[in-house]
C-alpha positions in Angstrom: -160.3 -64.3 -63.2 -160.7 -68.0 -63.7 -159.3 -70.8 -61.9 -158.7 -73.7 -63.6 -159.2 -77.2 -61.9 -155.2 -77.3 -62.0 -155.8 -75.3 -58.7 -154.4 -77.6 -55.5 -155.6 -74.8 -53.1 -152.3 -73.5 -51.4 -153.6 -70.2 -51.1 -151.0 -68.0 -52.3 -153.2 -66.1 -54.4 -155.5 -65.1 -51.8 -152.4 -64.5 -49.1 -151.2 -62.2 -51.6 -154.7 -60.9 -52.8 -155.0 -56.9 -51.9 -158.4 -57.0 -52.2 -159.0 -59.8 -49.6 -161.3 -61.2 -52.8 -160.2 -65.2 -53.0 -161.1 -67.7 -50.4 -160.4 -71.1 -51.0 -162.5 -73.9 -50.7 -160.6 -76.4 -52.3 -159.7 -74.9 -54.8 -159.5 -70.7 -55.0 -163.1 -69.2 -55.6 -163.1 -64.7 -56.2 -166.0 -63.0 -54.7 -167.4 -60.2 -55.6 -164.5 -57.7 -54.3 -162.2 -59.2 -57.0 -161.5 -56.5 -59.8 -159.4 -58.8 -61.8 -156.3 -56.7 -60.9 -154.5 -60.1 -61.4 -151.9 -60.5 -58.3 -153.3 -63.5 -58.1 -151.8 -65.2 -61.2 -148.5 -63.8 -60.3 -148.3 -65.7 -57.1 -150.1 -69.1 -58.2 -147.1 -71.6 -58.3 -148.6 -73.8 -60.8 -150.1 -71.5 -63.4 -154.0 -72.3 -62.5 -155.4 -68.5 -62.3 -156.0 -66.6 -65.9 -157.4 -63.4 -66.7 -159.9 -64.8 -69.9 
């Protein structure tokens, strides 16, 4: 997953995460438990998570 610098940090995609694999410093940053299931770009308001 990539987060573009669109990213404002509300943390929906790491709420919604169910791998617990986004923290957000910022901006949303995966770790190494994300398997790019992509739950997170169905909760990011503004678009900024994408699976290339």
């Amino acid at each position: 997953m990539k987060v573009s610098m669109d990213c404002v940090g509300c943390g929906q995609c790491a709420a919604y995460c169910p791998y617990d694999a986004i923290m957000v410093f910022g901006r949303a940053v995966m770790n190494d438990k994300c398997i790019e299931c992509g739950t997170c770009i169905d909760y990011c308001p503004i678009s900024a998570i994408s699976g290339d």
